[in-house]
TIPAVO-197697 format. One record per residue (C-alpha): residue in three letters; x, y, z; residue number from 1. Coordinates in nm, 3 decimals. Example, Ala and Ser with C-alpha at 12.3 -4.5 7.8 and 13.67 -1.06 7.14 Angstrom:
{ALA; {1.230; -0.450; 0.780}; 1} {SER; {1.367; -0.106; 0.714}; 2} 
***
This chain:
{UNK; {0.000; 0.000; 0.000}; 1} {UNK; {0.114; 0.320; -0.117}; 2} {UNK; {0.065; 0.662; 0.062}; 3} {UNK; {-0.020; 0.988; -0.157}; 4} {UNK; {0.042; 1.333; 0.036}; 5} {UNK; {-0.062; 1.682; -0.144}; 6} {UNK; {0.090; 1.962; 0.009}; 7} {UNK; {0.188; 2.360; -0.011}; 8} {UNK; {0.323; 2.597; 0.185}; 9} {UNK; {0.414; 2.973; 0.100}; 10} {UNK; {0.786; 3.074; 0.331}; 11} {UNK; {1.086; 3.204; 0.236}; 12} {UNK; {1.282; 3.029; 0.038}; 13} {UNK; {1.669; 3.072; 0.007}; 14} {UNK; {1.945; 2.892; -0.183}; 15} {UNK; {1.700; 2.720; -0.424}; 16} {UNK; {1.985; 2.503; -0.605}; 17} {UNK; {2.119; 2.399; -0.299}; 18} {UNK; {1.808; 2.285; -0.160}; 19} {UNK; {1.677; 2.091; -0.457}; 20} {UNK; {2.002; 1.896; -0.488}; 21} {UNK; {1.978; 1.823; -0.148}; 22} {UNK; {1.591; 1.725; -0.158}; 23} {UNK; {1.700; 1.480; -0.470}; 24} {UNK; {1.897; 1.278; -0.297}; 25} {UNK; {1.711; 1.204; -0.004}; 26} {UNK; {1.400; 1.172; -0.188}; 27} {UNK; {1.535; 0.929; -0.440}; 28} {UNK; {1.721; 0.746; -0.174}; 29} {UNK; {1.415; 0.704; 0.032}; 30} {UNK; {1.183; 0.569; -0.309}; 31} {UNK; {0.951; 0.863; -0.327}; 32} {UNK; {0.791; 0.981; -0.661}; 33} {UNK; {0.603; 1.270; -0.743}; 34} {UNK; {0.664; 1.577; -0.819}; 35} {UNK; {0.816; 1.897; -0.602}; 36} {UNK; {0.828; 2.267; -0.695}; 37} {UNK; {1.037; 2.526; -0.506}; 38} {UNK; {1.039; 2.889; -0.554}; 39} {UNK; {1.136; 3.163; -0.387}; 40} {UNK; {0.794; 3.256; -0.207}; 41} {UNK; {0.800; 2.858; -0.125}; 42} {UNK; {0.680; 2.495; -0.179}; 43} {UNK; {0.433; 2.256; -0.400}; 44} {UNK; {0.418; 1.904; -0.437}; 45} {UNK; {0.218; 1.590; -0.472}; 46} {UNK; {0.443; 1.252; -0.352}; 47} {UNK; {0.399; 0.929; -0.316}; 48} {UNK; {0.576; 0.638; -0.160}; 49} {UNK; {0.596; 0.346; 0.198}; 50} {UNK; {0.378; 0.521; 0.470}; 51} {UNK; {0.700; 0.518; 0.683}; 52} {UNK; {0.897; 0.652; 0.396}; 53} {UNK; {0.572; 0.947; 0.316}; 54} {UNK; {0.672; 1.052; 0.719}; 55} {UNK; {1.031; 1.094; 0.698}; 56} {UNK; {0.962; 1.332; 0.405}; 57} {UNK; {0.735; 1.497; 0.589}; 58} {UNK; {0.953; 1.571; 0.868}; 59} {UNK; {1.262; 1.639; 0.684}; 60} {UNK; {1.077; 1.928; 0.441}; 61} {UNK; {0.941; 2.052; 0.773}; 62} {UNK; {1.283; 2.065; 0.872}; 63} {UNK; {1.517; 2.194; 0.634}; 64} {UNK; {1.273; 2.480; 0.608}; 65} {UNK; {1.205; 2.543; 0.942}; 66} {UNK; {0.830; 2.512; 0.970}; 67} {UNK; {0.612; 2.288; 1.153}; 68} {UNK; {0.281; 2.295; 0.967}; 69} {UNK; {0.204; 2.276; 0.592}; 70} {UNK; {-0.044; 2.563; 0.496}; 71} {UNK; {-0.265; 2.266; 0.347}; 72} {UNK; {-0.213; 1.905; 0.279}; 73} {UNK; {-0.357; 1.598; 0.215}; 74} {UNK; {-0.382; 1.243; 0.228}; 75} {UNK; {-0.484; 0.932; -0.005}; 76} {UNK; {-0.405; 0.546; -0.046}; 77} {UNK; {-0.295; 0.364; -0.354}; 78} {UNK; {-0.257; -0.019; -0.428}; 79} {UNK; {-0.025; 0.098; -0.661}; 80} {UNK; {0.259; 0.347; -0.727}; 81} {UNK; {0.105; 0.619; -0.918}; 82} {UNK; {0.387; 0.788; -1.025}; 83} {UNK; {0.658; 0.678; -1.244}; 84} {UNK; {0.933; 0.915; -1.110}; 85} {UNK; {1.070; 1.195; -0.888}; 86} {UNK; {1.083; 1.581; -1.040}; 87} {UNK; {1.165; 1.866; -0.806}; 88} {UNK; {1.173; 2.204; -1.029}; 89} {UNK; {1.341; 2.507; -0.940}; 90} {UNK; {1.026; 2.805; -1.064}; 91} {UNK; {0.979; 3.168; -1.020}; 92} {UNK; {0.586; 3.095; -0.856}; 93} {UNK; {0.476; 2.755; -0.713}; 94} {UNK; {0.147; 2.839; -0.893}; 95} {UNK; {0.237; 3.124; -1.179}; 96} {UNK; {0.020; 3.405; -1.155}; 97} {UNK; {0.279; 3.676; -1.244}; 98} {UNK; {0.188; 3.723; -0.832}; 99} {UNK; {0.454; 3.613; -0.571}; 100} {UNK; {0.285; 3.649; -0.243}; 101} {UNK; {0.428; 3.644; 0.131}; 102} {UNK; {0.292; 3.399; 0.426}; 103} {UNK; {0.140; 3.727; 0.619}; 104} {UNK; {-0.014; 3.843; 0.305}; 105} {UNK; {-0.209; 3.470; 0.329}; 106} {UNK; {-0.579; 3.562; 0.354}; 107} {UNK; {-0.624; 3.279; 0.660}; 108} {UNK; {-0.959; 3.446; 0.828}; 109} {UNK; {-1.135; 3.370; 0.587}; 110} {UNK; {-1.002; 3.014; 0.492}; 111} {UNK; {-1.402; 2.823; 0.552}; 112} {UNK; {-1.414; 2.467; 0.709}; 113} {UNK; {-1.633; 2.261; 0.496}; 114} {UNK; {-1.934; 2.328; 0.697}; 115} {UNK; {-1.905; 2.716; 0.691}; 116} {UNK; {-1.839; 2.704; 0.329}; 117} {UNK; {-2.213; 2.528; 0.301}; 118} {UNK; {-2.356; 2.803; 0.479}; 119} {UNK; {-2.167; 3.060; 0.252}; 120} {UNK; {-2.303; 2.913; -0.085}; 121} {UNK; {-2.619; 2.852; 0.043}; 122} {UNK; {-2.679; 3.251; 0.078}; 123} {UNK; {-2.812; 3.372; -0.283}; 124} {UNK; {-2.626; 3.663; -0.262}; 125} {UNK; {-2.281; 3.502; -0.282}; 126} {UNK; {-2.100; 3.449; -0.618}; 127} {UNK; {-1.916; 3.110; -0.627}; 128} {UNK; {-1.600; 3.111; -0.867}; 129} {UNK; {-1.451; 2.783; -0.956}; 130} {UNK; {-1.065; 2.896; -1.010}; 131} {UNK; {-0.991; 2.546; -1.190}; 132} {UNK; {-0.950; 2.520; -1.565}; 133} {UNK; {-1.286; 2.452; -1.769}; 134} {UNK; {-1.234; 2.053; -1.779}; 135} {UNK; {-1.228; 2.032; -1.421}; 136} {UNK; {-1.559; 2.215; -1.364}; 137} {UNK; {-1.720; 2.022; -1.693}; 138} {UNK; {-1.639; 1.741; -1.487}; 139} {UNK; {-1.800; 1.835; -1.159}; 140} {UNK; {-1.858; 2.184; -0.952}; 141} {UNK; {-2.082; 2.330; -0.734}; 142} {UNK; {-2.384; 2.449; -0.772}; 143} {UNK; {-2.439; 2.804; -0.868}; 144} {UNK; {-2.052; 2.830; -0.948}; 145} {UNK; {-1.904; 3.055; -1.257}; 146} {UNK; {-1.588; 2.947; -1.424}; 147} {UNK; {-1.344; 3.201; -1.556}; 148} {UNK; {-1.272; 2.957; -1.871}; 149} {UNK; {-0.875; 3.033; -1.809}; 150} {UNK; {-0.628; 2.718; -1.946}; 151} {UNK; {-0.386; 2.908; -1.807}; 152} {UNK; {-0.374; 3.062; -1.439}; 153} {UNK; {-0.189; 3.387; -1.530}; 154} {UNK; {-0.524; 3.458; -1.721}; 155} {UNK; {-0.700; 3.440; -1.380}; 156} {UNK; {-0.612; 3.801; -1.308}; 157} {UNK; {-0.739; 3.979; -1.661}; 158} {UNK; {-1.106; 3.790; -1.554}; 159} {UNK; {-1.097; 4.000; -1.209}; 160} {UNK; {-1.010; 4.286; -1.362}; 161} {UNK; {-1.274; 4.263; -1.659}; 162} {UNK; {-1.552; 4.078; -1.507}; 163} {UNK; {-1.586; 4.151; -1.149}; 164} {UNK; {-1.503; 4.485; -1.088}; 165} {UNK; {-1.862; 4.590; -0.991}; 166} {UNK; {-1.830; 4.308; -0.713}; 167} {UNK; {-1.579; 4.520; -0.498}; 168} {UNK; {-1.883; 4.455; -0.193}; 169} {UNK; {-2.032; 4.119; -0.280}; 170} {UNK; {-1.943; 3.807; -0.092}; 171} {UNK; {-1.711; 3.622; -0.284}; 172} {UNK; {-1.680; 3.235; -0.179}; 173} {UNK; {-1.351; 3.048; -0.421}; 174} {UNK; {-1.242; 2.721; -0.431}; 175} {UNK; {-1.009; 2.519; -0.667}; 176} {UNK; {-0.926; 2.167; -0.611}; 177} {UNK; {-0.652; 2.157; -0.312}; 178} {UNK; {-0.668; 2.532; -0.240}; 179} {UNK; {-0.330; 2.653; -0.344}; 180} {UNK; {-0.494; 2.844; -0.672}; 181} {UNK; {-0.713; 3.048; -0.412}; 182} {UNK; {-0.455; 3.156; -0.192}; 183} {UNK; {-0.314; 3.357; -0.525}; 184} {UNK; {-0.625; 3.476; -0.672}; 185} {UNK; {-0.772; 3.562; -0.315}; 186} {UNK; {-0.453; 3.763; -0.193}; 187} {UNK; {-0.523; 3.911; -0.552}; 188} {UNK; {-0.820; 4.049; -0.504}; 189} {UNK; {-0.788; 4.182; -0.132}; 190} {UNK; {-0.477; 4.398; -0.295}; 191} {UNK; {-0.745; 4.517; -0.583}; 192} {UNK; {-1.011; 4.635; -0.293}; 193} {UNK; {-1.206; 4.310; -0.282}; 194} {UNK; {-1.418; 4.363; 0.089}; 195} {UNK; {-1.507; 4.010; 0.156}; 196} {UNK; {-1.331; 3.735; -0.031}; 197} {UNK; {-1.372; 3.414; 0.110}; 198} {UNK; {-1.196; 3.058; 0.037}; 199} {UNK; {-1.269; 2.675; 0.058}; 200} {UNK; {-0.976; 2.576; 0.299}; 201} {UNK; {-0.798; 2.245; 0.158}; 202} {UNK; {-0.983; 2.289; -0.170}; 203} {UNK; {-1.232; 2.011; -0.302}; 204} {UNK; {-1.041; 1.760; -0.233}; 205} {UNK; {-1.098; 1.776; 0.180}; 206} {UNK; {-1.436; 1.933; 0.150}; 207} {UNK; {-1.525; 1.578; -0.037}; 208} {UNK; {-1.354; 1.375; 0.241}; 209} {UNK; {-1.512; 1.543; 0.498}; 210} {UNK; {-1.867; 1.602; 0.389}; 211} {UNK; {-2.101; 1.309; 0.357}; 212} {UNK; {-2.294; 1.304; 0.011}; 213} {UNK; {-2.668; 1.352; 0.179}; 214} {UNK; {-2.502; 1.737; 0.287}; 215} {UNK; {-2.281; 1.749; -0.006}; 216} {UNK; {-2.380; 2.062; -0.272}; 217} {UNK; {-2.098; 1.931; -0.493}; 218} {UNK; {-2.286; 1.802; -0.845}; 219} {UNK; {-2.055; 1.560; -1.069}; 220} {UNK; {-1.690; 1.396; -0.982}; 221} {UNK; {-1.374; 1.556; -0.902}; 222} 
***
C-alpha cells in the first residue's frame, strides 16, 4: 500500500539550487515519486511512496525549512505506485500568476471549514467562482458556481479585472481543487479592494472527504 500526500506551503525560500540537490537525494534514496516545486515565495508538491517513507519526508521538508505545519495538505491510499518518477523544479511561482505572495499576506480568516463554506453558498447573494481550468468544472462543480474559462492561471487576473469589478462589496466564496490556486487569486483580489473574499480551505479535495454526500452541494466527480 502506497501513501499519496498533497501539500503547499508559501515561506521564504533561500538557496534554491542547494536545496533541490539536497531534496534529490534524499528523496530518491528514500523511493519517493512525485513531483516537487520550489520557488522563492515557497513549496508545492504531490508525492507518493511506503507510509513510513511518506513521514520521513514529511519531517525532513518541515525541517530543512524550518516550519512545523504545511499551509494545506492531504492524504490518499494507492494499491499501486502512481507515479513513475521523482521531479523537483526550481520556478519563479509555485502556482504562476505573475503574483509572488508572502505567508502574512495569506488571507487565513477567511479560509471556511467545509461546513461554513455550506452556509456561505447557500446565501443567494454570494458568487461562487470555480478557479480550476474549464475541464475540471465540466467534470463536476458546485452548484451556482461561474468558471473564468482560463487554461492558463496567469489569465486568472485579466477575468478579475474585466468581469468583477462591480463586485468590490459582494461576498465572494472560491475554491479550486486543493486550495493553493485560491490563496493567489484571493490575496489578488484583497490587494485590488475586494471587501469580503472568502476561500474553501484544503480545496475540493478535503471538503469531499469530509462532507457526507446527503449534505454534499458538490454536483458531478472531481
Amino acid at each position: 500500500m502506497f501513501k499519496v500526500f498533497g501539500f503547499y506551503k508559501f515561506i521564504k525560500i533561500k538557496s534554491l539550487k542547494k536545496n533541490k540537490n539536497f531534496l534529490q537525494k534524499f528523496l530518491t534514496s528514500n523511493n519517493i515519486r512525485g513531483t516537487i516545486i520550489i520557488a522563492k515565495e515557497g513549496l508545492n508538491g504531490t508525492v507518493s511512496g511506503s507510509v513510513k517513507d511518506i513521514d520521513k519526508t514529511t519531517k525532513k521538508l518541515k525541517f530543512l525549512f524550518s516550519f512545523k505545519q504545511f499551509d494545506s495538505s492531504n492524504e490518499s491510499k494507492s494499491k499501486f505506485q502512481p507515479f513513475h518518477r521523482f521531479k523537483i523544479k526550481i520556478k519563479k511561482e509555485i502556482v504562476p500568476m505573475n503574483l509572488t505572495i508572502k505567508s502574512k499576506e495569506r488571507n487565513i480568516k477567511t479560509h471556511l471549514e467545509p461546513k461554513e463554506w455550506n452556509k456561505l453558498i447557500k446565501n443567494k447573494r454570494t458568487y461562487i467562482i470555480d478557479a480550476r481550468k474549464p475541464f475540471e468544472y465540466k467534470v463536476g462543480t458546485f452548484k451556482g458556481s461561474i468558471n473564468p474559462k482560463t487554461e492558463n492561471f496567469t489569465e486568472f487576473k485579466k477575468f478579475i479585472n474585466k468581469n468583477l469589478k462591480d463586485f468590490k462589496n459582494k461576498k465572494i466564496a472560491l475554491f479550486c481543487t486543493g486550495g493553493i490556486r485560491c490563496e493567489k487569486a484571493s490575496s489578488y483580489m484583497i490587494k485590488k479592494g475586494f471587501m469580503d473574499v472568502n476561500q474553501l480551505k484544503g480545496g475540493v479535495i478535503d471538503y469531499l472527504s469530509k462532507i457526507p454526500k446527503k449534505n454534499s452541494s458538490w454536483v458531478g466527480e472531481c
